[in-house]
C-alpha positions in Angstrom: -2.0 -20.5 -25.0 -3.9 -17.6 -23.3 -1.8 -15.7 -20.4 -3.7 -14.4 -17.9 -2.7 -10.8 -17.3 -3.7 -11.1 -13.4 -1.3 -14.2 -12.9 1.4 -12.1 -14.7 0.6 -9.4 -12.7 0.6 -10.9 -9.4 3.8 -12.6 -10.2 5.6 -9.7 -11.2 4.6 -7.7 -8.0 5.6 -11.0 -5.9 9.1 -10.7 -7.4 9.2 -7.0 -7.6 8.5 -6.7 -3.8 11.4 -8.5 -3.2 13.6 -7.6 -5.9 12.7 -3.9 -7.2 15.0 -4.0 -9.1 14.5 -7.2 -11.3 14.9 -7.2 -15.0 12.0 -7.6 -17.7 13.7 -11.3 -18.2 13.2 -12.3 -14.7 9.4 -10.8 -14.4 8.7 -13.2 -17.1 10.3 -16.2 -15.6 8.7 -16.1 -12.4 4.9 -15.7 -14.3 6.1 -18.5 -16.4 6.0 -17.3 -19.7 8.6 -15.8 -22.5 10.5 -12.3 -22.5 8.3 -12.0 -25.5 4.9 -12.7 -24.4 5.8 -10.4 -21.5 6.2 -7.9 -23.9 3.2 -8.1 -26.1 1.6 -7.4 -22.7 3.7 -4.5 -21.4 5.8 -2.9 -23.6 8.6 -2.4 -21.2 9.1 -1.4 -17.7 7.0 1.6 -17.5 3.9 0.2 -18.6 4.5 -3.0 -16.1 4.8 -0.9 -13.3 1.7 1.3 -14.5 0.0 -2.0 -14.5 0.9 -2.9 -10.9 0.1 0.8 -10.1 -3.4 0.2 -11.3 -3.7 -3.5 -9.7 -2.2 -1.4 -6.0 -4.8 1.4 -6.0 -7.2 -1.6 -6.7 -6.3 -3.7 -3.9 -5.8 0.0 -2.0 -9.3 0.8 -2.4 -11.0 -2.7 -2.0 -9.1 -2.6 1.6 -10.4 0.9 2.2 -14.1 -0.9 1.8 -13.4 -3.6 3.9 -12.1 -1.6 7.0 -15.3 0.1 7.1 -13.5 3.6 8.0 -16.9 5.3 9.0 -18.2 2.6 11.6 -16.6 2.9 15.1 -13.8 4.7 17.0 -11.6 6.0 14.7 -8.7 4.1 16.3 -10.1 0.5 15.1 -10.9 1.7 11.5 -7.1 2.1 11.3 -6.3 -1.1 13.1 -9.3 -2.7 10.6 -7.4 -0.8 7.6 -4.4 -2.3 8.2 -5.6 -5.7 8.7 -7.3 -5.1 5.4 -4.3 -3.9 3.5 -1.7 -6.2 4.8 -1.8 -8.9 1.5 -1.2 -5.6 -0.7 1.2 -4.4 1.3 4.7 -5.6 -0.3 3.1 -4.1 -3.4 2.2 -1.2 -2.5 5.8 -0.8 -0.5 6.9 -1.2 -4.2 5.2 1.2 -5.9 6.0 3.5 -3.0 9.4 3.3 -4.4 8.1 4.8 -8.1 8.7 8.2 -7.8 7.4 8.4 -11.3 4.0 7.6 -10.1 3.5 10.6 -7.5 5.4 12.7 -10.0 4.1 15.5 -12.6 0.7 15.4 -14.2 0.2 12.0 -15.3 -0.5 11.0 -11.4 -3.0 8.3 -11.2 -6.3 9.9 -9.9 -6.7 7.2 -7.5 -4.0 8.2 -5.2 -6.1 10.7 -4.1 -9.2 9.4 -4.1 -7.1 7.2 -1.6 -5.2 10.0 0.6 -8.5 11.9 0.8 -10.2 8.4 2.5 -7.7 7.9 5.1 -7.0 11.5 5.6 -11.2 11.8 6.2 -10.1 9.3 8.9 -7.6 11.0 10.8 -10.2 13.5 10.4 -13.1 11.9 12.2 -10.5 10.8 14.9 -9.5 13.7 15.7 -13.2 15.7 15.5 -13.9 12.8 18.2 -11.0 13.5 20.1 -9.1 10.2 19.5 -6.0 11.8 18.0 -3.8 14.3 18.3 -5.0 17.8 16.4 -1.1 19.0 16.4 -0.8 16.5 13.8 -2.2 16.9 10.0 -4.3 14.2 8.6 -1.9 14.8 5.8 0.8 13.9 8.3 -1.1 11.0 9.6 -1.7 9.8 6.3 2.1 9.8 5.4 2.9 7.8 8.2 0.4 5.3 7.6 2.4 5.0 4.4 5.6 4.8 5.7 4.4 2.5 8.3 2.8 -0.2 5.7 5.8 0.1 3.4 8.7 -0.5 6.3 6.6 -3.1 7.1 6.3 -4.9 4.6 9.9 -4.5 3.8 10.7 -6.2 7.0 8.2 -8.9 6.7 10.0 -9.6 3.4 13.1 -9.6 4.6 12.4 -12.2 7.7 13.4 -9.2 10.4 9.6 -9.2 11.6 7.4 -12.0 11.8 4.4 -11.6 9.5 1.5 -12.0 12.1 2.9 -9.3 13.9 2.7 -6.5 10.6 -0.8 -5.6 11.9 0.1 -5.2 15.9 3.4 -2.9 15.3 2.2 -0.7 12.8 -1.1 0.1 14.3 0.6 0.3 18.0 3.4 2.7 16.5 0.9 4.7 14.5 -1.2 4.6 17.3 0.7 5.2 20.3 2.2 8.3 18.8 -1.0 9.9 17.1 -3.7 9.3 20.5 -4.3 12.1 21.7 -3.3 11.9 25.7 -4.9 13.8 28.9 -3.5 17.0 29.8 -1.8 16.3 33.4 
């Protein structure tokens, strides 16, 4: 029987979002398949989770497209963004987590073909005067981060309701980044 690595994949990072720190055994229980056959596919751990690193910057990067981050105020591109990234969220609050992945110089290239998109955001938001310039796009773009991942946590974990994720990120992010009139 043929496994199909994106089912494997997908099932892991279901069970890894809500259990980071589940065992080999019970990755390949919830994808349906033997200890074994898991491991003809990942060796162990490392290359699972460098799997589901690549499958995250995937799903990072398809969202990127689909919020359009050049059309419009600046201000819906992120609300669009996190709209977009919400179904990759719980993953990507995972491999948040990795400190091996943002570590040394086997980084995944992606990352920053990643930061420097929503950075270029904050960017354009603030160039048009819709954010705050006493705040870095760096900065922003750390926030964003932080934002997706606690959100997703708490989503998980049945403290917020999931169609709120979108509203309370983007109104935190938001209300704190705008850049408001001098009095």
């Amino acid at each position: 029987m043929a496994v199909n690595r994106d089912h494997v994949l997908r099932s892991a990072a279901a069970l890894l979002t809500r259990k980071s720190t589940a065992t080999m055994d019970e990755v390949a229980r919830a994808a349906g398949i033997s200890r074994a056959t898991l491991h003809r596919h990942f060796a162990g751990r490392d290359a699972l989770v460098r799997a589901l690193e690549s499958l995250g910057i995937a799903e990072c990067e398809a969202a990127l497209d689909t919020a359009r981050l050049d059309e419009g105020p600046a201000g819906e591109a992120v609300r669009r963004l996190v709209r977009a990234i919400e179904p990759a969220a719980g993953l990507l609050a995972f491999l948040y987590t990795e400190n091996q992945l943002f570590e040394g110089e086997e980084q995944n290239a992606g990352w920053t073909r990643i930061d420097d998109r929503v950075a270029a955001l904050f960017r354009r938001g603030q160039a048009a005067g819709e954010f705050r310039i006493d705040l870095t796009p760096a900065w922003l773009t750390e926030a964003l981060y932080g934002l997706l991942a606690s959100g997703a946590w708490a989503v998980a974990e049945g403290r917020v309701a999931p169609k709120d994720f979108t509203h309370m990120i983007v109104e935190l992010l938001l209300g704190g980044a705008t850049r408001r009139e001098e009095p």
